[in-house]
N, C-alpha and C positions, 0 to 999 in steps of 0.2 A: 359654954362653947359657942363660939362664932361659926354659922357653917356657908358657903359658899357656891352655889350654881355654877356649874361650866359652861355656856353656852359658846356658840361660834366666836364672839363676840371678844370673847376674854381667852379664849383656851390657851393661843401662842402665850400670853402672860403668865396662866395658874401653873404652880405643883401641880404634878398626877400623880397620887398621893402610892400608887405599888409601883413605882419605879421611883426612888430613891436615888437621884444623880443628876450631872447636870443636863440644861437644856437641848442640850447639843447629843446626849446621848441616843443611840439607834434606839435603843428600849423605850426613851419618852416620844422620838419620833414617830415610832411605829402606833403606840397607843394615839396618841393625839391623831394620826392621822385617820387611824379606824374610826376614834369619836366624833372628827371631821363630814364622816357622813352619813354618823348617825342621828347627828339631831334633827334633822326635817323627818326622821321616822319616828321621831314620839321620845330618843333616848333622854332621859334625866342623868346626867352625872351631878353629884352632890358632896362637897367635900366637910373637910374642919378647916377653916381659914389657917389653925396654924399649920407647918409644915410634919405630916408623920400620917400614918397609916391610917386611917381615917374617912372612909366613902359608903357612897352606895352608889350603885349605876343599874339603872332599870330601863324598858322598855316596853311594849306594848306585844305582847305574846307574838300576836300575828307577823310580827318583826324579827323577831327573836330568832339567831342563829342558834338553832336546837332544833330536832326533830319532835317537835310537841304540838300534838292539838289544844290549843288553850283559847280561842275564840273569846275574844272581850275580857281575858285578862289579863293584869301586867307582869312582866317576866321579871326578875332578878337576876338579872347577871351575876352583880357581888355584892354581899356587904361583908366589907371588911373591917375590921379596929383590931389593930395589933400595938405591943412593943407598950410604953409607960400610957398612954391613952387610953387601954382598958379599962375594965372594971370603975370609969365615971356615969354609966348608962347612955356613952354618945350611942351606941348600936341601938337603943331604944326610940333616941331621939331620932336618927336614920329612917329608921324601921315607920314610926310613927309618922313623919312626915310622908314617907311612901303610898302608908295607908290614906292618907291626907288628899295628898292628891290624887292617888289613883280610884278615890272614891268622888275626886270632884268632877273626874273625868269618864263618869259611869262606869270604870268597871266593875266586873263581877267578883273580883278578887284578888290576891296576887300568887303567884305560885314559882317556887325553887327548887333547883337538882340538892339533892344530899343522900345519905346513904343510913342503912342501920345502925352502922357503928362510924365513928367521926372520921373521913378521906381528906388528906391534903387539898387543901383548895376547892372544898365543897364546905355548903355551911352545916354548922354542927346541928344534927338532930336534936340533942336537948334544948340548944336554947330554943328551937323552931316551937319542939313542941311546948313550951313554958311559956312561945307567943300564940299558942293557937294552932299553928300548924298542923296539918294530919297528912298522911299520905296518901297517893291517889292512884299513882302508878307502880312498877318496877320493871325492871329489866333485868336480864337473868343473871347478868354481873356484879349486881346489888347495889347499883345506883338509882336513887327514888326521886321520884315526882313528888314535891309537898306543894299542899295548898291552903289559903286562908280566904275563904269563901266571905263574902260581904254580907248574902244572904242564904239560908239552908238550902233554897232550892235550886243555887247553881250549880248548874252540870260543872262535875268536877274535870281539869284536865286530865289528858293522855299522851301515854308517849306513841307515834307514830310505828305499827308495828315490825317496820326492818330496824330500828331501834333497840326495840325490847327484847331482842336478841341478835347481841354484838358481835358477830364472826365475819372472815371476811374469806376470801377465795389463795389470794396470796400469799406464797411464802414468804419466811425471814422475819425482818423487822419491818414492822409498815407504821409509818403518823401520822395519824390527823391531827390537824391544828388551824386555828386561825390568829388573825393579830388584834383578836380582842385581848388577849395576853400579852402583856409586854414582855415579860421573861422568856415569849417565846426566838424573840429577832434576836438577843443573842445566843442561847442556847440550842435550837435550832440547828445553825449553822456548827455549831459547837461538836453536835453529836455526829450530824454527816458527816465532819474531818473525821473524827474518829473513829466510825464505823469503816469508812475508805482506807484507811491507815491501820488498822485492823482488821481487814476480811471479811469484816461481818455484811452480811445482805441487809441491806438499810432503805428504806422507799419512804422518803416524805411525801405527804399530799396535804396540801397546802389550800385552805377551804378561802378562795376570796371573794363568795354572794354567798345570798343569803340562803339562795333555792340551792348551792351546791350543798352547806352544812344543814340542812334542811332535810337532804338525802343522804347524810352521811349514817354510817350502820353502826353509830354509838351513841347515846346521851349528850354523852359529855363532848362537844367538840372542839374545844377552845385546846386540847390536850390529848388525845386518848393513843396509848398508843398497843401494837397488837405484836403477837408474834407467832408464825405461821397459823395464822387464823386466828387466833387465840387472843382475846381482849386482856392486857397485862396491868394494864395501869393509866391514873389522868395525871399522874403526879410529874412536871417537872422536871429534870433531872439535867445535872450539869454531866461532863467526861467521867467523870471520876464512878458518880451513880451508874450509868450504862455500864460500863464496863463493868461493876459487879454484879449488876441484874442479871449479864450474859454470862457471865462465868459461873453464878451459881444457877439456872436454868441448865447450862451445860451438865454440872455436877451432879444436880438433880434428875437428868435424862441417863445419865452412868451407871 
């Protein structure tokens, strides 16, 4: 496998390999435009030259849109390999060059959100811990801190403590999100029509620095969404998901 750097340089040109569509669509826009200014902050995006799911995108903790203390280590946004590109060990090769360079560039280690048992769009525990991984933190909604320390005696990261416990004051439906996600600029928009068009109390909060998602009161920022206080979920979700998330929460209040 051929793999591919994104840098300022090239980015208008590459696939961005989790938005799948053309150049012109809002979903490539929005990402590219987040990546636009994160490379002067240390980000690496890393593809497969050919075109399918296939990356890794890391950054320098200190940078990291996440409420984590992790001082001198590199964050993981994503590694991804989905769809016939599995199962060749690219996620190794990812993975490996990660450590590669973030050991050339003195850090202490590298650290990712994931959870006990495997969350939509977290990385899966097992293979974390099959590369080394351990955990460091948690938050009480059961998303975890992993990390792969470079030497034994790094202080392992933390998640910042209005974090590690994800509640929030507001009623209804509340989301945090930002446009490190691309599935979020169309879905997004998606769910507002339809909460409006359906009654539902619906409040996006829209994370766009680094210091706002930095204080935001969940882990996971790229997604999290809440309901009347209540941390629900990081997953996602088109019209169709919403509306039965609310309708069985309703059932289940009954």
């Amino acid at each position: 496998m051929e793999y591919v750097r994104v840098t300022k340089d090239n980015l208008e040109e590459e696939h961005i390999c989790c938005a799948i569509s053309n150049s012109n669509d809002v979903q490539v826009a929005s990402k590219k435009a987040w990546l636009a200014q994160r490379f002067d902050e240390g980000l690496v995006f890393l593809k497969s030259a050919e075109r399918g799911k296939c990356f890794i995108e890391y950054i320098p903790a200190e940078n990291a849109w996440n409420p984590i203390d992790a001082e001198g280590y590199m964050y993981i946004d994503c590694l991804w390999v989905s769809g016939s590109l599995k199962g060749h060990g690219y996620s190794s090769d990812l993975l490996s060059e990660c450590i590669r360079d973030s050991s050339l560039k003195g850090k202490k280690g590298l650290c990712i959100l994931s959870s006990g048992k495997k969350k939509p769009f977290l990385a899966d525990p097992k293979y974390l811990e099959h590369k080394g991984f351990r955990v460091c933190d948690e938050a009480d909604n059961g998303i975890q801190l992993w990390y792969l320390p470079f030497s034994e005696d790094a202080d392992p990261p933390r998640f910042m403590e209005w974090a590690r416990r994800p509640r929030i004051d507001e009623k209804g439906y509340v989301l945090y999100y930002t446009d490190q996600c691309p599935f979020n600029a169309r879905y997004v928009p998606e769910l507002i029509k339809t909460a409006r068009e359906n009654g539902i109390s619906f409040t996006p909060v829209h994370l766009v620095s680094r210091d706002q998602a930095r204080s935001a009161p969940t882990p996971v920022t790229t997604y999290a969404l809440f309901c009347d206080g209540e941390y629900v979920t990081n997953e996602q979700m088109n019209a169709k998901k919403f509306l039965k998330l609310v309708t069985e929460r309703i059932a289940s209040e009954n």
